[in-house]
LUMBAVEX-5187 format. One record per atom (N, C-alpha, C): residue in three letters; x, y, z. Coordinates in steps of 0.1 Angstrom, whole numbers, plus 5000, padded with zeros to 4 digits. Each point is the difference from the previous one (the first is absolute). Example, Ala and Ser with C-alpha at 12.3 -4.5 7.8 and 13.67 -1.06 7.14 Angstrom:
% residues 2
ALA513249435078/ALA499150125000/ALA500950125000/SER499650114993/SER500950115000/SER499250115008/
% end
This chain:
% residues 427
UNK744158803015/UNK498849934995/UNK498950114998/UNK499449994986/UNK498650105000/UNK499149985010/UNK498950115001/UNK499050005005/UNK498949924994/UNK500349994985/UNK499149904995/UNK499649835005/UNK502450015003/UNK499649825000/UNK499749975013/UNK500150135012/UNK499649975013/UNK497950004999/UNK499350014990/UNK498549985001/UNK499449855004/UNK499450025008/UNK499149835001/UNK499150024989/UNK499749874999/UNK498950004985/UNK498850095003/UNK499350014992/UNK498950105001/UNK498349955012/UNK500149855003/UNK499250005012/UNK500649865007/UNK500950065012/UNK500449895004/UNK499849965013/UNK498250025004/UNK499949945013/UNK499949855001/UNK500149995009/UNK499649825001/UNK499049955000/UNK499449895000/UNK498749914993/UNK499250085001/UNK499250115008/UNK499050055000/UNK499650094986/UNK501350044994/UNK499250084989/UNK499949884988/UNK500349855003/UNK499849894988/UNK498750004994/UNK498649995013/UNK498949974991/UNK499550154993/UNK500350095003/UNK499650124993/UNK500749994990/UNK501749954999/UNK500350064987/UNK499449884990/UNK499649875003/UNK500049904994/UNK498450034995/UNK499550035007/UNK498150084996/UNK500350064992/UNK500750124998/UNK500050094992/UNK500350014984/UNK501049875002/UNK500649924987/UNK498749914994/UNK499849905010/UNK498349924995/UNK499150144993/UNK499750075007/UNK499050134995/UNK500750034986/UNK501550045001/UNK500250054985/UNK499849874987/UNK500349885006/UNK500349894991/UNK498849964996/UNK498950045005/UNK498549964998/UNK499650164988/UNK500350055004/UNK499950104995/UNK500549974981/UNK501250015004/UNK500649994988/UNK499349854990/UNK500249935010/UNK499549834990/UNK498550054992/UNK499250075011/UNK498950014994/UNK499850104987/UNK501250084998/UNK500050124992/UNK500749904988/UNK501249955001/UNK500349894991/UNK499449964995/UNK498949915007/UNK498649874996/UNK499250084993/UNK499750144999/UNK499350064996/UNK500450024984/UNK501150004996/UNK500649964988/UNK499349874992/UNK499749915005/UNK499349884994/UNK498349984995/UNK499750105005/UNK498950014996/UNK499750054987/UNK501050074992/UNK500050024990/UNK500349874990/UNK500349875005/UNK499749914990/UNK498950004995/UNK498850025001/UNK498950074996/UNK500150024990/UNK500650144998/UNK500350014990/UNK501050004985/UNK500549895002/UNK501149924997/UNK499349874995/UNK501249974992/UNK499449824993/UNK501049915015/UNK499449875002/UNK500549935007/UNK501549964998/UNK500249984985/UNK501549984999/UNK500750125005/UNK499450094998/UNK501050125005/UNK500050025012/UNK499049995010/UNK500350005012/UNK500549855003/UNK500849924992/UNK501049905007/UNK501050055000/UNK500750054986/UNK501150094998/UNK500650065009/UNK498550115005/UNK500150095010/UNK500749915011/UNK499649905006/UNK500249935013/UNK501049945000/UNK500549934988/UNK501449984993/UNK500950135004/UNK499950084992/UNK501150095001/UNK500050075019/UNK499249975004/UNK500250075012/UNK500249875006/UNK500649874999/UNK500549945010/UNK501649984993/UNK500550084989/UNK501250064996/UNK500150095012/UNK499250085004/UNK500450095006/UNK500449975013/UNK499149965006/UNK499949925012/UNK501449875006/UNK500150004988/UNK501649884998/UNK501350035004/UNK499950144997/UNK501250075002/UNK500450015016/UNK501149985004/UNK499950015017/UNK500450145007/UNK498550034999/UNK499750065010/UNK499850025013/UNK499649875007/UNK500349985012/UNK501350015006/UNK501249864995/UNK500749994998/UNK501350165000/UNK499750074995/UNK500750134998/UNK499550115012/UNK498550025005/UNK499550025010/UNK500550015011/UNK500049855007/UNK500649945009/UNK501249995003/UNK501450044985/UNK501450035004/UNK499850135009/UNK499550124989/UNK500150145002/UNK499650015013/UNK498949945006/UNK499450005012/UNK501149925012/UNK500549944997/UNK501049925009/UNK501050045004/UNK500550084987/UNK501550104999/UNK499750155006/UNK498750024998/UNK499850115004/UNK499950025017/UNK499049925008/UNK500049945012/UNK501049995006/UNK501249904999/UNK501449984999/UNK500350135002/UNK500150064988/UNK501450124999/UNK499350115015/UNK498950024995/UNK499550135010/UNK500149975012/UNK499949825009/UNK500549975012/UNK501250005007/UNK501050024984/UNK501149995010/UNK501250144993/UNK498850064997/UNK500850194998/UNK500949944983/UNK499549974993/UNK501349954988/UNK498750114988/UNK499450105001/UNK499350064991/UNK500650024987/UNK501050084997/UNK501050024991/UNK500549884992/UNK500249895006/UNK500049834992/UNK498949964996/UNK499250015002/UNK498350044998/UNK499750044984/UNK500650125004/UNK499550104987/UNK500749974990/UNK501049924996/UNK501149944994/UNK499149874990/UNK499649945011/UNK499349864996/UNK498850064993/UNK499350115006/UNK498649994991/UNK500450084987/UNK500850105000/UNK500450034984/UNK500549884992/UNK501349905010/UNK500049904985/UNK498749894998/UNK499249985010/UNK499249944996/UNK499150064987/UNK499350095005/UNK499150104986/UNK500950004985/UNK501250015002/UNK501249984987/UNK499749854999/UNK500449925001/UNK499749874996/UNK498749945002/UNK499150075004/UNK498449974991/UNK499550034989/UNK500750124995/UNK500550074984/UNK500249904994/UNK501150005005/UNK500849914991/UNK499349834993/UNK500149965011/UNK499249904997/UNK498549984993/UNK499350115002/UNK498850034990/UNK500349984988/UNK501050145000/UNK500850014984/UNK500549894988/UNK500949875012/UNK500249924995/UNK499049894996/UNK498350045008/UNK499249904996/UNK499250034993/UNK499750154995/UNK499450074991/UNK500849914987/UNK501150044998/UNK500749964985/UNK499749844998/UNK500149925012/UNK499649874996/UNK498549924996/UNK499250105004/UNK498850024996/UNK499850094983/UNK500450084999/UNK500550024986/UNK500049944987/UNK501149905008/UNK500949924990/UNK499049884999/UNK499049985008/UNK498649865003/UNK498850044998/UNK500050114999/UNK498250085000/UNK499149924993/UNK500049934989/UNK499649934985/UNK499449875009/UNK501149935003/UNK499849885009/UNK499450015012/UNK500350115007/UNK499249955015/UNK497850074991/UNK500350084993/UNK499150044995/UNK498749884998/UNK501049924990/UNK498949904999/UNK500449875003/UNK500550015013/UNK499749865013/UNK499350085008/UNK499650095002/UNK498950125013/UNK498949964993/UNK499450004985/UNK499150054992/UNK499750175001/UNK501350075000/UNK499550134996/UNK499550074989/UNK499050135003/UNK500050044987/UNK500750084996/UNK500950105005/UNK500650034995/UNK501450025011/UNK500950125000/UNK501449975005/UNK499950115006/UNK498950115002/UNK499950135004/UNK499649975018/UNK499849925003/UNK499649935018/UNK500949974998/UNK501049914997/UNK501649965004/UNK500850085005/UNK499450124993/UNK501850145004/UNK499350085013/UNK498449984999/UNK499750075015/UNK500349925007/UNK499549875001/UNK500749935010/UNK501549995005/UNK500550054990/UNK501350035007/UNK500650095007/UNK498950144996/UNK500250125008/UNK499549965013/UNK498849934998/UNK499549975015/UNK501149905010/UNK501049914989/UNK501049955007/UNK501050105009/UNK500450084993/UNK500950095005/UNK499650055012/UNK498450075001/UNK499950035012/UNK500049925012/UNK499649874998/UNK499849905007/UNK501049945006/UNK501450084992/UNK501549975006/UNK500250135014/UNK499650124995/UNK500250105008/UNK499049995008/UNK499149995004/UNK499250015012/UNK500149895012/UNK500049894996/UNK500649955012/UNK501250055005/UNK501050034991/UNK501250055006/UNK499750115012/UNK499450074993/UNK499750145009/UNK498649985015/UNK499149914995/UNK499549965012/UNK500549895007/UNK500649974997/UNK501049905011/UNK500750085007/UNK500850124997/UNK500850125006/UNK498950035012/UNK498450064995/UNK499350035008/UNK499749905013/UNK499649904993/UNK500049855014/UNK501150035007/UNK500649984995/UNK501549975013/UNK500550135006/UNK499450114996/UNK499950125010/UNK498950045008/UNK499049885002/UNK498949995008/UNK498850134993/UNK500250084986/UNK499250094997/UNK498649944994/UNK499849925008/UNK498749934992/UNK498750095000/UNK500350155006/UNK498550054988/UNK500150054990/UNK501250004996/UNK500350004982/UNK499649924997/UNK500849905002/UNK499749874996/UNK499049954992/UNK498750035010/UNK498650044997/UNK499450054992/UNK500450094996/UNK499750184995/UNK500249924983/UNK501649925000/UNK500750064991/UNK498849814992/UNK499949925007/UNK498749864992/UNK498750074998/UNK499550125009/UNK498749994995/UNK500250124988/UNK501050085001/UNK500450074986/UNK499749984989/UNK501049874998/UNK500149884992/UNK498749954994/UNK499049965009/UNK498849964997/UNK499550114992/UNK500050105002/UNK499050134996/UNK500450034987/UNK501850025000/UNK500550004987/UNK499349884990/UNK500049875003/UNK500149894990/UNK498350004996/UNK499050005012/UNK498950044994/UNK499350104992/UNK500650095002/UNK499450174992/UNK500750004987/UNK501249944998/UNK500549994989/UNK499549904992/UNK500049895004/UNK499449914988/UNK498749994995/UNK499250055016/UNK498650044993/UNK499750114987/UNK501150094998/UNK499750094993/UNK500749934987/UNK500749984997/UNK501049924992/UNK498849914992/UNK499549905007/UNK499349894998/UNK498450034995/UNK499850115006/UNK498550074997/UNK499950064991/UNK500850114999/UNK499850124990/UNK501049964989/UNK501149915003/UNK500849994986/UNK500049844992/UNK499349955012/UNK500049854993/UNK501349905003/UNK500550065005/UNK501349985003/UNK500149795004/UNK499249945010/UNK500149844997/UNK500949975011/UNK500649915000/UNK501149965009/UNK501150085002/UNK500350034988/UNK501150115001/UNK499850135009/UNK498550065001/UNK499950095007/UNK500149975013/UNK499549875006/UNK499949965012/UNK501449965005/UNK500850004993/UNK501349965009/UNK500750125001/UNK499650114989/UNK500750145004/UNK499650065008/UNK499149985005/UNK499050055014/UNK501349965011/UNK500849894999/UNK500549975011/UNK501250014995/UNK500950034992/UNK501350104997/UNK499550185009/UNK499050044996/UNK499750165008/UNK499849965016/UNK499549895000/UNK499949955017/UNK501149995008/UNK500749914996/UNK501849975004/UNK500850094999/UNK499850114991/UNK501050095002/UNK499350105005/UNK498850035002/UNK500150085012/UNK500249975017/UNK499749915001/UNK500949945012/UNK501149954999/UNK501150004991/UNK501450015000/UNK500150145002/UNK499450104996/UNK500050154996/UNK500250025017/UNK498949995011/UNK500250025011/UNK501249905008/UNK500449894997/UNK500749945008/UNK501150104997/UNK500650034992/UNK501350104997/UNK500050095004/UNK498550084998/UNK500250145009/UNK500249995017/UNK499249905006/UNK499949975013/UNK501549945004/UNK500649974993/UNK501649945005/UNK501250054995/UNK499550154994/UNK501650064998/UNK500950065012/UNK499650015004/UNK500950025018/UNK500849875000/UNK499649864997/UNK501149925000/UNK500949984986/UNK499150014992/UNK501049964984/UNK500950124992/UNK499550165009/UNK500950064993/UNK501250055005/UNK500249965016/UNK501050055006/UNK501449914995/UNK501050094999/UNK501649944992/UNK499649845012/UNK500449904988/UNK500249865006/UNK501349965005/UNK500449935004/UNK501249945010/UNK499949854993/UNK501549914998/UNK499949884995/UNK499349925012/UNK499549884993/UNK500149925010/UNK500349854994/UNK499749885005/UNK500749875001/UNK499049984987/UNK500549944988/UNK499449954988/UNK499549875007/UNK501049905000/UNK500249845002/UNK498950025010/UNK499950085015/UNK499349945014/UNK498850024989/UNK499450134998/UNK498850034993/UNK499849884992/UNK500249964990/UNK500049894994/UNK499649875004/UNK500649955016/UNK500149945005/UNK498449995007/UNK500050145004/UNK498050025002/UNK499250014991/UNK500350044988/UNK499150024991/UNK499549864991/UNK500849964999/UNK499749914990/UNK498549885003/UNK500749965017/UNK499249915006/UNK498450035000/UNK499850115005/UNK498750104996/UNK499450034985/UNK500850014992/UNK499450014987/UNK499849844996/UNK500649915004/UNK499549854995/UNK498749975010/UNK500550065011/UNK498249925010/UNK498850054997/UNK500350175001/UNK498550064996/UNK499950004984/UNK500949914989/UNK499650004990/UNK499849844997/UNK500049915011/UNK499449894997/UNK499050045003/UNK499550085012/UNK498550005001/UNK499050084993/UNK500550104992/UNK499350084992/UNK499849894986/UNK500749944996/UNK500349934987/UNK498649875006/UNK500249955009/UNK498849925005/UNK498550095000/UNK500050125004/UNK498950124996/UNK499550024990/UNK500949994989/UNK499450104988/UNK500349894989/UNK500749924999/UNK500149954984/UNK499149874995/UNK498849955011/UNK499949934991/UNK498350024989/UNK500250195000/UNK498850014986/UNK501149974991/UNK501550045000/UNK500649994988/UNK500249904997/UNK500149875006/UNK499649854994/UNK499549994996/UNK498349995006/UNK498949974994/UNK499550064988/UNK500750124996/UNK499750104988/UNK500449884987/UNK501049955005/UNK500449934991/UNK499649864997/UNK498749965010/UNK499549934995/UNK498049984995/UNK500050155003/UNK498749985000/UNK499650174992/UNK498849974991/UNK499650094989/UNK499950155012/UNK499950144987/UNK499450105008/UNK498950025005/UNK499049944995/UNK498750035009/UNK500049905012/UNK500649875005/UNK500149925006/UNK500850085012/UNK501150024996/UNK501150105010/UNK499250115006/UNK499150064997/UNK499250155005/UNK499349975011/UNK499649875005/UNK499249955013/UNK501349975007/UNK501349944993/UNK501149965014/UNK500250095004/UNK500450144993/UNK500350155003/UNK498550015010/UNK499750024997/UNK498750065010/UNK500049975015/UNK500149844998/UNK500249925012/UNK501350045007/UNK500849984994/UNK501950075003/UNK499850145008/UNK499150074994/UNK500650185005/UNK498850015009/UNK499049975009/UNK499149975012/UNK500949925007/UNK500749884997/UNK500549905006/UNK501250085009/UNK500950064991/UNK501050095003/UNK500050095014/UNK498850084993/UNK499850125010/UNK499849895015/UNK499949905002/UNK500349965017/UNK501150015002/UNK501049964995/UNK501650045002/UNK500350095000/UNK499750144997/UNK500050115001/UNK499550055011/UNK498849975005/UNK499350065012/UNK500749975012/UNK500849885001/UNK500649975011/UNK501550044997/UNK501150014989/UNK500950054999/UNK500650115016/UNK498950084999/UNK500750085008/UNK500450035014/UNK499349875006/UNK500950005011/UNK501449914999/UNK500149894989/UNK501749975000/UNK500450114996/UNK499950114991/UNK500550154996/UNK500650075013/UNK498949995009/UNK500650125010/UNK500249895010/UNK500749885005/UNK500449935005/UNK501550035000/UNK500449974982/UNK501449944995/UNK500750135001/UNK500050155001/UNK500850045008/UNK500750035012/UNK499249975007/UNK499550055016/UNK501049845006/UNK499949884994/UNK500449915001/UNK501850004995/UNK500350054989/UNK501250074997/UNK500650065008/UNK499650095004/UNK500750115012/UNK499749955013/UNK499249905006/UNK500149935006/UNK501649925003/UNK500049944991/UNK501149864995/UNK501050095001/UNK500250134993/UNK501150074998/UNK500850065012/UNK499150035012/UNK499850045011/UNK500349915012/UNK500249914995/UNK500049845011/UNK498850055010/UNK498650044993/UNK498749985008/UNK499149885001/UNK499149985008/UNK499149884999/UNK498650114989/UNK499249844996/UNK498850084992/UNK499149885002/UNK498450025008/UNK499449914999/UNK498850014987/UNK500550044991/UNK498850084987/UNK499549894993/UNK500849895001/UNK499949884988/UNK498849924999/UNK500049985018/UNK498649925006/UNK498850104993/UNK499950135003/UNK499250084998/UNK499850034983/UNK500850004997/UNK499850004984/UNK499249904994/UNK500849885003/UNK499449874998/UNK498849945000/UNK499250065012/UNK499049935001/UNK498550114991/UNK500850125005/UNK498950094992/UNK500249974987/UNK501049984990/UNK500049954990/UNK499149904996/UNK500649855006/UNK498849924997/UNK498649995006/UNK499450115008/UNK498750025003/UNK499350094986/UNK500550134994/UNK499750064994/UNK500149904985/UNK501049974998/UNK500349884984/UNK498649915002/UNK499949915008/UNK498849945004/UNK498750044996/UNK499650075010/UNK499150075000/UNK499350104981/UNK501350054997/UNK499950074988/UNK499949894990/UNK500649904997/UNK499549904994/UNK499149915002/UNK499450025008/UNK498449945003/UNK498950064997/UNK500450175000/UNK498950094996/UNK500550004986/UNK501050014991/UNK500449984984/UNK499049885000/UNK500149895001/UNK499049864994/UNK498550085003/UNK499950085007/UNK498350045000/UNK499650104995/UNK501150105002/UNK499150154992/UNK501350014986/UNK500849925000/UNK500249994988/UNK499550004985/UNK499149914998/UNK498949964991/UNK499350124996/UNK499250085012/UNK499650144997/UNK500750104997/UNK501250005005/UNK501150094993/UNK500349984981/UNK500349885001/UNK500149944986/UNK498750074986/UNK499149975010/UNK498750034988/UNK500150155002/UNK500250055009/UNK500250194999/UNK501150064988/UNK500749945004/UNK501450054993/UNK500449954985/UNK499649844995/UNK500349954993/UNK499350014989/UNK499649914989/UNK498950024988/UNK499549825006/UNK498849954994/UNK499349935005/UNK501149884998/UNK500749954985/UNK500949924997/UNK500949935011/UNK500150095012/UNK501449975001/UNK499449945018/UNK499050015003/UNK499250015016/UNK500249775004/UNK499949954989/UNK499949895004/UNK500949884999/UNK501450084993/UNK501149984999/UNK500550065008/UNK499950125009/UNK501050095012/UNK499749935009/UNK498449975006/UNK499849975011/UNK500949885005/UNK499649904990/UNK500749875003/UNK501250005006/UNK500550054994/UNK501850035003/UNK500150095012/UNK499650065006/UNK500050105012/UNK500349935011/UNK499549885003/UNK500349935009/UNK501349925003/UNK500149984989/UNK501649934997/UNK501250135000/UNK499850104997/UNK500750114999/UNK500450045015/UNK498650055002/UNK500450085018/UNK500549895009/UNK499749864998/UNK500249905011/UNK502049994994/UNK500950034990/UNK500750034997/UNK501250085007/UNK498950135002/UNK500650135003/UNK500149995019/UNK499349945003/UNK500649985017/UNK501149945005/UNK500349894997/UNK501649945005/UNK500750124991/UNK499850064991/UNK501150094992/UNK500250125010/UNK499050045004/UNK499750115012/UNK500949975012/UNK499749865007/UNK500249975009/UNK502049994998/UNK500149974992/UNK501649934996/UNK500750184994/UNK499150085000/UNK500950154998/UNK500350015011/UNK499250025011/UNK500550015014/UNK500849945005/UNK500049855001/UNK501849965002/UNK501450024994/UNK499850074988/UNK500950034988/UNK500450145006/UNK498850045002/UNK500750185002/UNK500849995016/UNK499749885006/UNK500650055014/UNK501749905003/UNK499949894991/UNK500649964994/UNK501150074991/UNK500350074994/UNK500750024996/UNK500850215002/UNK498650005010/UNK500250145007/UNK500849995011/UNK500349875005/UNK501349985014/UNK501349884990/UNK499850064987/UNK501349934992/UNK500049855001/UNK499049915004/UNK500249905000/UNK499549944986/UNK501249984994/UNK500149994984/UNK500049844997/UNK500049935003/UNK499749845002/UNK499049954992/UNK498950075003/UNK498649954993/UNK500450074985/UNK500450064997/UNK500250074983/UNK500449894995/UNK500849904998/UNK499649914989/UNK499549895000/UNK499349975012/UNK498949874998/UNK499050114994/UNK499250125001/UNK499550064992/UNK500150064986/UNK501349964998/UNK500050054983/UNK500249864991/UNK500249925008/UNK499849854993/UNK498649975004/UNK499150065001/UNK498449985006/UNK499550064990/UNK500750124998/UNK499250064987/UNK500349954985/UNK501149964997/UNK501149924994/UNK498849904993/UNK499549935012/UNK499149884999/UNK498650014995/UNK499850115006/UNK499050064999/UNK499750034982/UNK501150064995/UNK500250064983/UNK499949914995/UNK500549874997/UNK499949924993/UNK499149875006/UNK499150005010/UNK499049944997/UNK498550035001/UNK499950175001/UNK498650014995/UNK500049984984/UNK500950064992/UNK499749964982/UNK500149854997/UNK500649905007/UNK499749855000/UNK498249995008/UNK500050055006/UNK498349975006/UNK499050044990/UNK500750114993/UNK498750064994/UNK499849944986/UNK501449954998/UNK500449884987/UNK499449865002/UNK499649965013/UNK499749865003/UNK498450054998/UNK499250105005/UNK498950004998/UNK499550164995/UNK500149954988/UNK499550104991/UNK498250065000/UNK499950115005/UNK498750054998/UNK499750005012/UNK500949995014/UNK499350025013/UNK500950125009/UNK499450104997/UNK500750095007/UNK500250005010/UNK499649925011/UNK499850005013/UNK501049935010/UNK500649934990/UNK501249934997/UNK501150075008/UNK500350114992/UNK500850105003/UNK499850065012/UNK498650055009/UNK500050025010/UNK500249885013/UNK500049884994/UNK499949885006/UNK501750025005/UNK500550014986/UNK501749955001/UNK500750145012/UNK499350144996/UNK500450105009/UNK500049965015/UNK498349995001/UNK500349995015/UNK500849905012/UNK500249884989/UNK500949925003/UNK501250055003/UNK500750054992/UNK501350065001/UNK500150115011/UNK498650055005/UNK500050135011/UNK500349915010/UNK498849915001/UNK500049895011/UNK501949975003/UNK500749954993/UNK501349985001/UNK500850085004/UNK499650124996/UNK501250145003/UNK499450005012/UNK499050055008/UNK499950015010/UNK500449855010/UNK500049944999/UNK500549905005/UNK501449995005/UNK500850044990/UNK501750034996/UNK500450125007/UNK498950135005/UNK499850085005/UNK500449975015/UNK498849915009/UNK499449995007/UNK501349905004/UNK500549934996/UNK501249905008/UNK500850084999/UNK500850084994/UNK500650124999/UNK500050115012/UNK499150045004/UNK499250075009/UNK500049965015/UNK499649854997/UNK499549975017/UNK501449825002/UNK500349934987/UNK500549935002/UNK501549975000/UNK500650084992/UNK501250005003/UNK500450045011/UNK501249925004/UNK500450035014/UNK500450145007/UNK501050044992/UNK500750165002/UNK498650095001/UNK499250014998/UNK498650094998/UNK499549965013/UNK500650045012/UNK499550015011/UNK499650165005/UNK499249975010/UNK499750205008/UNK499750114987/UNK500250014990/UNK499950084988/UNK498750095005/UNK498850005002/UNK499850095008/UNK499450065015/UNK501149915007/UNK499650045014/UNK499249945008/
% end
């Protein structure tokens, strides 16, 4: 056996180094969100339709599962390094990166062959934002991949490094793009193609010690058997996260849509700020499980979760409104505000129901995966009936969301504490 596959992950003490590494992530993710957000301010200088576009095409981006792909690599990674299988490892993350190719490739051409049509059901103006968004797709395939590698080797001050990168990239780029060339939406989404791949850029360099050493087969079927379940849970809950501007795009004009955006990407950034303690939980919980260890992290996650979600959406409903008139053009301050409330009050059971999901499906208890993808199932086909029954009320849509959080976390939470076999789990 190599020296390689005998390494423990790169910080593997026990709970005491959690809140530092979990600080450290909050610190980068605030970091980065705010270098992101800093991107929007240039609707300014932009027409309102175009910065719907813009918010349109970045919940294309956002759609794509990233989490979902994250959370294998981080699972498989975790896994393999606990129980010396490195070389099987390295196997999996090269065919993975090959078949995110691939699959791009094949959805590049099918976009191609539709550009005309999705063109004008978007209201684009033209087809030149379509093809960056697709570069921005690609990256969006490789970086989770590779910071999922990072997660599940506990290197979370890359991790770090490699989001507020990201932010720096997507900011400095579009502002120049958008300022000096006129560039519009299109500039501001290429801001975050230079973003994404510079933090794919680092996830690769920081993990070739595992992906370039000669690979060893391993079990297709068992893999499969883990993978799949994970890419349907954490992509019912991403798909509950991000898609319903692309609904509502479809039912409401561009300058109408540039206040849901507004409200959407403030609203967001609370799920993000708490992300990172289920982040540095769901490994540690892995190698836990994998280890036949106990973990009391969940209680702990949990409640900081819903203190900070809380809390952060109570200060959103108040310094919100001031943010809006900073950032925005005057148009859009009395249509964002409204909706702010309905948004963040959204994003907390979503918060709270990541945390059962990641711990959930981090000790393989695969059970809850399809009462949650028939949740999201339900979810798809009845916000465009809601928004069809009442035409002209956006709020609607945040009405129908948080309902559906409300539910997932529920489905969660019996899952969690009520089924029977879910005894002692942690300690």
């Amino acid at each position: 056996m190599s020296s390689l596959e005998k390494l423990p992950t790169i910080d593997h003490k026990p709970h005491a180094a959690f809140f530092r590494q979990s600080g450290w992530l909050m610190i980068a993710t605030i970091l980065a969100g705010l270098m992101a957000y800093g991107v929007h301010p240039l609707a300014k200088k932009i027409s309102a339709a175009e910065y719907s576009i813009f918010g349109t095409m970045l919940m294309v981006t956002a759609c794509i599962p990233t989490l979902p792909l994250q959370m294998v690599f981080a699972q498989q990674t975790a896994g393999a390094l606990a129980t010396n299988r490195g070389r099987q490892l390295a196997g999996m993350i090269r065919l993975g990166w090959l078949w995110t190719l691939i699959l791009w490739a094949v959805a590049a051409l099918v976009v191609l062959l539709f550009q005309k049509q999705i063109a004008e059901r978007w209201q684009l103006d033209g087809l030149e934002i379509l093809w960056v968004t697709l570069a921005v797709v690609l990256m969006n395939l490789w970086m989770p991949l590779f910071s999922g590698v990072l997660q599940g080797r506990q290197d979370f001050f890359w991790l770090g490094w490699g989001a507020i990168v990201s932010g720096l990239g997507r900011i400095g780029v579009a502002a120049v793009i958008v300022l000096a060339f006129h560039g519009g939406a299109t500039g501001m989404i290429a801001g975050g193609f230079f973003g994404l791949g510079a933090w794919a850029a680092i996830g690769i360099w920081r993990t070739r010690d595992l992906w370039s050493i000669n690979p060893e087969p391993f079990d297709g079927h068992g893999l499969f058997r883990q993978v799949a379940p994970l890419m349907l849970g954490f992509g019912a809950c991403q798909f509950l996260f991000t898609t319903d501007t692309m609904y509502a795009k479809a039912f409401f004009s561009g300058d109408e849509m540039a206040a849901y955006v507004a409200a959407g990407t403030l609203s967001r950034g609370l799920l993000w700020v708490v992300l990172p303690l289920a982040t540095v939980m769901f490994p540690k919980i892995v190698q836990a499980n994998a280890k036949s260890e106990k973990s009391n992290l969940l209680a702990v996650v949990l409640l900081g979760t819903a203190a900070l979600a809380i809390c952060g959406a109570a200060g959103l409903c108040v310094v919100g409104p001031l943010v809006v008139k900073l950032v925005y053009t005057p148009e859009y301050v009395a249509a964002t505000t409204k909706l702010l409330p309905w948004y963040a009050g959204a994003m907390i059971p979503l918060a709270l129901a990541n945390v059962l999901v990641n711990d959930l499906l981090a000790r393989a208890k695969f059970k809850i995966v399809p009462p949650m993808v028939l949740l999201a199932l339900a979810y798809g086909g009845t916000l465009p009936f809601m928004l069809h029954q009442f035409p002209g009320r956006m709020e609607v849509a945040l009405q129908t969301l948080g309902a559906f959080n409300l539910l997932l976390l529920a489905v969660c939470a019996w899952f969690t504490w009520g089924v029977k076999d879910r005894t002692k789990i942690d300690g």
